[in-house]
MARVEXLUM-149100 format. One record per residue (C-alpha): residue number from 1; residue in one letter; x, y, z negated. Coordinates in pm, whole numbers. Each point is the difference from the previous one (the first is absolute). Example, Ala and Ser with C-alpha at 12.3 -4.5 7.8 and 13.67 -1.06 7.14 Angstrom:
! residues 2
<1; "a"; <1230; -450; -780>>;
<2; "s"; <137; 344; 66>>;
This chain:
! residues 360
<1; "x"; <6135; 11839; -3110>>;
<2; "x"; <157; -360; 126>>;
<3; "x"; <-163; -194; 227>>;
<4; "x"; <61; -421; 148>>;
<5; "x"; <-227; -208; 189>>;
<6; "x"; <53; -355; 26>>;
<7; "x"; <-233; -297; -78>>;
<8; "x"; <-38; 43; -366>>;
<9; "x"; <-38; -306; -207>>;
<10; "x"; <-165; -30; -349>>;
<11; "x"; <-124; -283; -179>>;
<12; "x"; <-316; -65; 113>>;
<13; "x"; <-12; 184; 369>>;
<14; "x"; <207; 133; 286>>;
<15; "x"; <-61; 295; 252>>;
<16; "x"; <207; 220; 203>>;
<17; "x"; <-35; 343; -152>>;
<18; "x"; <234; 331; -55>>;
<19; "x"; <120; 52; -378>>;
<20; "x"; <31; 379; -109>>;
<21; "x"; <210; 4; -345>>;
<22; "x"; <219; 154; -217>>;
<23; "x"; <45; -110; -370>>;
<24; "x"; <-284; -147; 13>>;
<25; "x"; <-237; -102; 336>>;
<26; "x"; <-215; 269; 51>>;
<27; "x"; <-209; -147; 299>>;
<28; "x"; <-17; -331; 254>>;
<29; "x"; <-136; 69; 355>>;
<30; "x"; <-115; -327; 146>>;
<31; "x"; <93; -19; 354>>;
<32; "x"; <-274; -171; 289>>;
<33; "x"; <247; -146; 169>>;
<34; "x"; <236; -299; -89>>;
<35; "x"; <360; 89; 147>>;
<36; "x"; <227; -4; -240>>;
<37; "x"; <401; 14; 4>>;
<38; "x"; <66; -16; -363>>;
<39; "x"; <-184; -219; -343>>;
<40; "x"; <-10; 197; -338>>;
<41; "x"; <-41; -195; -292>>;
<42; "x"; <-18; 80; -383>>;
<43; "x"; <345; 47; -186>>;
<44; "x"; <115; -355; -133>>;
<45; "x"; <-47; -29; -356>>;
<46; "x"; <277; -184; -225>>;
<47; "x"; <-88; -150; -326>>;
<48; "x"; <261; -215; -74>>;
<49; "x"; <374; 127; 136>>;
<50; "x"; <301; -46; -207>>;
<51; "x"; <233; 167; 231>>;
<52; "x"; <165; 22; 357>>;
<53; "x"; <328; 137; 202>>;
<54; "x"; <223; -108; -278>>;
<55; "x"; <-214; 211; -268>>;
<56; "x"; <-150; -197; -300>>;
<57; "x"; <-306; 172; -231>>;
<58; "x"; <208; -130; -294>>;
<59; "x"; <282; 192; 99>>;
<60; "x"; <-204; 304; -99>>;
<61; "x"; <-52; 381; 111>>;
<62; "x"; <176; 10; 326>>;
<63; "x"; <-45; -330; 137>>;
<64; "x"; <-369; -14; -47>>;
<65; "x"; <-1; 358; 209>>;
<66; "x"; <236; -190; 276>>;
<67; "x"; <-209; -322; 25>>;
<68; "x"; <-347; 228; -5>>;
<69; "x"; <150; 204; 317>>;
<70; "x"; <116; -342; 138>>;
<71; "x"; <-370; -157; -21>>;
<72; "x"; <-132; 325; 144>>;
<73; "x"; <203; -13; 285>>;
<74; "x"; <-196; -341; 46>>;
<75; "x"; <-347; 130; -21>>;
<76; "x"; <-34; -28; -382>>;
<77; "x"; <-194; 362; -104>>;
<78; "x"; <-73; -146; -350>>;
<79; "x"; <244; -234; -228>>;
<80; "x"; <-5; -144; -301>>;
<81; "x"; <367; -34; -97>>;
<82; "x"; <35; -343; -179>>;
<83; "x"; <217; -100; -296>>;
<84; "x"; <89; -364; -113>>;
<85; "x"; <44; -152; -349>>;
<86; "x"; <246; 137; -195>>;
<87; "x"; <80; 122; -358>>;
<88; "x"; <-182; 356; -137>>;
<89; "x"; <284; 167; 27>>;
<90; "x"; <59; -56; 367>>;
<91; "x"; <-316; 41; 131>>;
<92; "x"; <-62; 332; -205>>;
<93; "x"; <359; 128; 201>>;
<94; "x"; <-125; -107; 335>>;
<95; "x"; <-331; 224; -34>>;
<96; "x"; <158; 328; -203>>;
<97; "x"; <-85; 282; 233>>;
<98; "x"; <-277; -199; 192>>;
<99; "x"; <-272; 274; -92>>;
<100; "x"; <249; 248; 205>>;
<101; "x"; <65; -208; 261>>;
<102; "x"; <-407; -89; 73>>;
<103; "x"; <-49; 349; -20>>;
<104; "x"; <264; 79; 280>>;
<105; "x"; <-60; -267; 210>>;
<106; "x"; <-322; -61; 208>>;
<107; "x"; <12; -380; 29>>;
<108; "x"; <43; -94; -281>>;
<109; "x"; <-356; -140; -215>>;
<110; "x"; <168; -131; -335>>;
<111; "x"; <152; -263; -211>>;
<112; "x"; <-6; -383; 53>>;
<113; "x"; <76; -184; -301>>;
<114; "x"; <112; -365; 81>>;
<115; "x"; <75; -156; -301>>;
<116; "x"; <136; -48; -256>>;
<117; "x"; <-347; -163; -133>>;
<118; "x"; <15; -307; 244>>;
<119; "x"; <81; -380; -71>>;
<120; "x"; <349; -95; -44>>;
<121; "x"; <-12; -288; 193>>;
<122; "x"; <-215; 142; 280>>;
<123; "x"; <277; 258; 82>>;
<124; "x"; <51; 17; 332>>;
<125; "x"; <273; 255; 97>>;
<126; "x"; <-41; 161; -336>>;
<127; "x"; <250; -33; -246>>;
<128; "x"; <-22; -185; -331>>;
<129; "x"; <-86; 330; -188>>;
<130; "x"; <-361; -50; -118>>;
<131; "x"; <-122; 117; -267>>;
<132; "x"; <-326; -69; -254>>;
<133; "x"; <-268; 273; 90>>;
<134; "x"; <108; 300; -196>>;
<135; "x"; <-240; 336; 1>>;
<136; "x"; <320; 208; -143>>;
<137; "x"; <176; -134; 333>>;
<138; "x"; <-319; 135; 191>>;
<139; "x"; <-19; 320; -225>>;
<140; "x"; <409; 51; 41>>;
<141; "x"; <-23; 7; 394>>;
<142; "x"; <-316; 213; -5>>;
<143; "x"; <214; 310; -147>>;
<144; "x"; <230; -50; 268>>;
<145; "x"; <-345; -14; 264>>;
<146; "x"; <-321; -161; 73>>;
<147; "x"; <-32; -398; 129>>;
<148; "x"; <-239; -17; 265>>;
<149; "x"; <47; -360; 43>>;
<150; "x"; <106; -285; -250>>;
<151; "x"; <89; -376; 106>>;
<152; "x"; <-47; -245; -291>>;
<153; "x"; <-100; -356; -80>>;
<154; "x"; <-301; -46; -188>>;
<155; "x"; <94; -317; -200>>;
<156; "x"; <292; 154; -160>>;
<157; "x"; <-114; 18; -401>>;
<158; "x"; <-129; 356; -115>>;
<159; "x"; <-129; 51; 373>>;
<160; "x"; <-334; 70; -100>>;
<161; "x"; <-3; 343; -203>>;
<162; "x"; <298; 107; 252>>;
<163; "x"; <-249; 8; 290>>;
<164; "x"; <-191; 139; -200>>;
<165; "x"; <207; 256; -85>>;
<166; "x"; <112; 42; 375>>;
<167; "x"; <-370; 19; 134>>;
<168; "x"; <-30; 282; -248>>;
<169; "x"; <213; 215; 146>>;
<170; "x"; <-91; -65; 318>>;
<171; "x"; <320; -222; 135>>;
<172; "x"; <-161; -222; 317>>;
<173; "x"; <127; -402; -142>>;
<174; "x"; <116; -233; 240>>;
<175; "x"; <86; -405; -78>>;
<176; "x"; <322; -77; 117>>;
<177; "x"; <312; -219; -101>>;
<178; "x"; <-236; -204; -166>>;
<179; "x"; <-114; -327; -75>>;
<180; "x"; <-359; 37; -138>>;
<181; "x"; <-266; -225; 68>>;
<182; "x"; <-321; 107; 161>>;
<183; "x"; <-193; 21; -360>>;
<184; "x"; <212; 205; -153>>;
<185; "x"; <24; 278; 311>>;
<186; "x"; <-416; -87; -1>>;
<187; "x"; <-4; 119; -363>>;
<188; "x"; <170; 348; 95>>;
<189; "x"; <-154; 60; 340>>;
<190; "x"; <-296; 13; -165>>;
<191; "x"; <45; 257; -225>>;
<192; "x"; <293; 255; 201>>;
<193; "x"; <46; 44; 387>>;
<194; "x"; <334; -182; 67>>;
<195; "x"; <172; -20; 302>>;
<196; "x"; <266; -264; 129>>;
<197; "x"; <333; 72; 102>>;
<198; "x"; <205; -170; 331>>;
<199; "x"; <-328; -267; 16>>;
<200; "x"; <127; -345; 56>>;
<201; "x"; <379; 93; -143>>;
<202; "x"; <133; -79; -366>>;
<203; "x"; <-372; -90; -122>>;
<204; "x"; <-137; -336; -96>>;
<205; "x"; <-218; -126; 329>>;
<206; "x"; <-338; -143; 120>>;
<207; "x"; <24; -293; -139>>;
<208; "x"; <-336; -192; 16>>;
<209; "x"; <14; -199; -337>>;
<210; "x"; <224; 335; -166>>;
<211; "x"; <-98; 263; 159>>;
<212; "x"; <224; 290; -83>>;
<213; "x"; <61; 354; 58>>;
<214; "x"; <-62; -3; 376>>;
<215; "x"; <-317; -186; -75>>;
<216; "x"; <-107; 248; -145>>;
<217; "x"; <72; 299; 212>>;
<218; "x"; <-162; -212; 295>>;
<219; "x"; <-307; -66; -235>>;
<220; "x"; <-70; 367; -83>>;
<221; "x"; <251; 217; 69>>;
<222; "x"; <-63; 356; 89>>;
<223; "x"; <320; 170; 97>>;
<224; "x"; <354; -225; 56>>;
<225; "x"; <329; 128; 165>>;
<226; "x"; <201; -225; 237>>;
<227; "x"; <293; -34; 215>>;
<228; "x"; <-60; -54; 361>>;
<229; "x"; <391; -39; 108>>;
<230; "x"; <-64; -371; 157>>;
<231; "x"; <252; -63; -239>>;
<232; "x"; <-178; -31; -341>>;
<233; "x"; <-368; -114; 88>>;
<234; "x"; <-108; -149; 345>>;
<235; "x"; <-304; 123; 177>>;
<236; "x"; <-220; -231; -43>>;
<237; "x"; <11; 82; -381>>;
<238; "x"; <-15; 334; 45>>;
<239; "x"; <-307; -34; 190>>;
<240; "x"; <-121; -187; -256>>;
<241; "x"; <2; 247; -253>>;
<242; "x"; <-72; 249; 206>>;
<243; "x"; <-362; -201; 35>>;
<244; "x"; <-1; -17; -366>>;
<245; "x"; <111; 330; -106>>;
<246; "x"; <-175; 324; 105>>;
<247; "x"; <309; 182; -130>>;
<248; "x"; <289; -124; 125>>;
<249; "x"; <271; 232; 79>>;
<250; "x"; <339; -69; 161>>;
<251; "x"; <323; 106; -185>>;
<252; "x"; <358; -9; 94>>;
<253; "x"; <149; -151; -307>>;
<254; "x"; <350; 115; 171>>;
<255; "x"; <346; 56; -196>>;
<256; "x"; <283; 189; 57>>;
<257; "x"; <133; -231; 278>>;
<258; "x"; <-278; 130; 220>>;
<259; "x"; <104; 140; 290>>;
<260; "x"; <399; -83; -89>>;
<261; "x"; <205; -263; 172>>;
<262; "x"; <-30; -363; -47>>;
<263; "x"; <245; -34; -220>>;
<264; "x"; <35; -70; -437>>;
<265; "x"; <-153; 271; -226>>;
<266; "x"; <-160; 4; -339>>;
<267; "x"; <-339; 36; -144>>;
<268; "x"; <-120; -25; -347>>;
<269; "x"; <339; -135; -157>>;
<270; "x"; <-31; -269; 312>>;
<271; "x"; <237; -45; 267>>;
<272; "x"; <-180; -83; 308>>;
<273; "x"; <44; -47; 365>>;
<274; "x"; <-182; 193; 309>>;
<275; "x"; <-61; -203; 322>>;
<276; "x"; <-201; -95; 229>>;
<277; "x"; <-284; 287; -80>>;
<278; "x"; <-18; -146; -381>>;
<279; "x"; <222; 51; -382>>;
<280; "x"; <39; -283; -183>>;
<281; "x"; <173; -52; -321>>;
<282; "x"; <337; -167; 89>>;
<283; "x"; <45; -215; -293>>;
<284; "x"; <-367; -173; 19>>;
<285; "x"; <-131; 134; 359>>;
<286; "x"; <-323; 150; -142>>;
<287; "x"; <-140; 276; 167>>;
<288; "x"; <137; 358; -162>>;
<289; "x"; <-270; 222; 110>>;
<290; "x"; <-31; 101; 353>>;
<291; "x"; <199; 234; 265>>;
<292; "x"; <-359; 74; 186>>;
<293; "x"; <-101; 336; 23>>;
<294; "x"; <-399; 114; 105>>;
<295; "x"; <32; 99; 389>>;
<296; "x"; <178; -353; 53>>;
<297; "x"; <-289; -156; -269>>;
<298; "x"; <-318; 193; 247>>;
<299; "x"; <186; -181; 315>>;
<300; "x"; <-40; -337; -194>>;
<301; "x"; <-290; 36; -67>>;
<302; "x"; <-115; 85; 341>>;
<303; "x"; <201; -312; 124>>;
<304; "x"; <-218; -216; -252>>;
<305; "x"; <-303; 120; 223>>;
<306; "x"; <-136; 229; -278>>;
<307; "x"; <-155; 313; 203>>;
<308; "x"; <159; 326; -59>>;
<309; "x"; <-306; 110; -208>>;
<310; "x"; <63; -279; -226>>;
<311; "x"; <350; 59; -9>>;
<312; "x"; <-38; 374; -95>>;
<313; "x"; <-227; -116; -276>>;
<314; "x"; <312; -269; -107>>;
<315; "x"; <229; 259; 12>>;
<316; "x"; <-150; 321; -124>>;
<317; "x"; <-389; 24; -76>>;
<318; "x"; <-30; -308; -250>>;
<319; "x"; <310; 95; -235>>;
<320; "x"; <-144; 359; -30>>;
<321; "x"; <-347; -107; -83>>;
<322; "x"; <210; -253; -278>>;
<323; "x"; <139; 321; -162>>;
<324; "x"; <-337; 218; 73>>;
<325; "x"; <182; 245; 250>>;
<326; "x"; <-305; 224; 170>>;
<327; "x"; <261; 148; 240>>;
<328; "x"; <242; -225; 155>>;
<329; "x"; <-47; -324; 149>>;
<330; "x"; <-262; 131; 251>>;
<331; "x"; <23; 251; 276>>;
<332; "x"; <-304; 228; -26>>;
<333; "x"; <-64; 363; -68>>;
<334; "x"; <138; 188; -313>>;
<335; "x"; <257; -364; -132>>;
<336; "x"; <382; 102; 32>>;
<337; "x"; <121; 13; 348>>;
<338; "x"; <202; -356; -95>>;
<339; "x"; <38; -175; 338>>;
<340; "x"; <211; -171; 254>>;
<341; "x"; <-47; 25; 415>>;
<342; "x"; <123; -373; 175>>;
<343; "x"; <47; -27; 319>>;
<344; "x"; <-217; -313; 165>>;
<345; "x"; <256; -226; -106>>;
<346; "x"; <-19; 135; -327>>;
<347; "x"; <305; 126; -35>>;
<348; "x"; <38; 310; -205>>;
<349; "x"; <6; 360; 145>>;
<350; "x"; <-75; 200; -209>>;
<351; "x"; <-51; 64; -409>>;
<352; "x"; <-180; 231; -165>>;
<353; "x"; <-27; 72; -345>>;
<354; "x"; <-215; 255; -137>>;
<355; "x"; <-13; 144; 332>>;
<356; "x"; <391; 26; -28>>;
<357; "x"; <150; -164; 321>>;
<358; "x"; <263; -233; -160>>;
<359; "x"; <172; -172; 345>>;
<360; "x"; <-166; 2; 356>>;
């Protein structure tokens, strides 16, 4: 059997203790006294990742196994490769063989579905592909494999019976690209859990005589992801929401460019420019995702004065108690051995994936 001692970090506590595991933990020794060389945390977990290292989800089978291996390499032990509006046809190519690929392929949770449900002129970085909601679209990608998660704006027409039809089968709904008003997310919030995806980007704000989707999500809002690159929200507002939501959970958001050279790429039929830590659309200068991957994302955090407890629970414990995990997210006895040893400046060591040593 394996064995590391460090200072182990969870959400709610932190000791210095000896973890025996293989697969799966078998046993934590707590340790009575406090020197410590090394800091294990929980595995990062990824909701929201379109790609990274030049490898796009849309691109299909062998670029969503290259970007997975790239976010591992970062700390990333679960991901939910992301897709972004397009037309049936495309989308249904970019996930053929995804059932195979989960199956082979430790980190990787599921399917993100980003579109192409959203508002047209709430886009963002997506392109101008949207679509009506359409359950033969829905029932067309789940012969191809399940949808874990599903982006959408709830004022599009015909919304109603499609989250309905979502909820159903058990597909976790998340406002985004949107431009609701607070009623008419109050209407569905009370009726379905819903989530809210990149908080504060490409949603319709606080405002306090139209109070929109963010409103909302402050108001009563149980689970949210959002970026914490310094780029896309400041720290003040994510502490904000972080007062407000008991959920929140930090996601990468990051594109191909990630971890590429500033330079000119292309994402989502976009040509956009890398510099200067950010990707923005060159034509318009919006932001085009992010090139932020989790180990750089628990450092920010940190750096924000967030303790590393509630940074694990940021990066790891929150987003698996959003998609009812009962064995990552946490390190205790008998979850997946799914977790990452820092060295005191929280730089990564080592990785470990189902007790698999991946670098270190």
């Amino acid at each position: 059997m394996k064995k590391i001692k460090g200072k182990i970090i969870n959400f709610d506590s932190s000791f210095v203790g000896t973890i025996f595991f293989e697969k799966y933990i078998k046993k934590i020794d707590y340790s009575e006294d406090n020197d410590f060389e090394e800091i294990i945390i929980p595995g990062f977990i990824d909701l929201h990742c379109h790609g990274g290292n030049g490898f796009d989800v849309m691109d299909g089978y062998d670029s969503i196994i290259e970007m997975s291996k790239y976010h591992l390499k970062h700390g990333t032990t679960s991901i939910m490769p992301t897709t972004w509006t397009n037309k049936l046809e495309k989308i249904i190519s970019a996930l053929e063989g995804f059932n195979e690929i989960k199956n082979n392929h430790s980190n990787i949770l599921g399917v993100h579905l980003e579109g192409p449900f959203i508002n047209p002129e709430k886009l963002g970085a997506q392109p101008n592909l949207t679509q009506k909601p359409s359950l033969d679209f829905i029932k067309k990608i789940l012969d191809v494999t399940d949808i874990n998660i599903i982006t959408l704006a709830p004022e599009i027409d015909g919304m109603n019976e499609f989250i309905n039809y979502l909820a159903n089968l058990n597909i976790k709904i998340q406002f985004g690209h949107t431009l609701a008003d607070f009623e008419c997310c109050q209407k569905i919030m009370n009726n379905y859990e819903i989530g809210f995806t990149h908080l504060y980007n490409a949603m319709s704000g606080n405002n306090h005589r139209s109070p929109g989707v963010l409103s909302a999500a402050l108001y009563n809002g149980k689970f949210a992801e959002i970026i914490c690159d310094n780029i896309h929200v400041t720290e003040q507002a994510i502490k904000i929401a972080k007062k407000c939501i008991p959920g929140l959970y930090a996601i990468s958001d990051s594109i191909s460019a990630s971890g590429l050279n500033d330079g000119e790429y292309t994402f989502a039929d976009n040509r956009i420019k890398k510099e200067n830590n950010s990707v923005k659309i060159k034509s318009n200068g919006i932001l085009a995702g992010s090139i932020i991957t989790m180990d750089q994302t628990f450092k920010n955090l940190i750096s924000m004065n967030f303790s590393l407890e509630e940074a694990v629970s940021l990066t790891s414990y929150n987003a698996s108690r959003y998609l009812n995990l009962k064995n990552i997210g946490v390190i205790q006895k008998n979850f997946l051995s799914n977790f990452l040893v820092l060295d005191k400046d929280l730089n990564l060591k080592e990785i470990f994936l189902k007790g698999k040593k991946i670098i270190g």
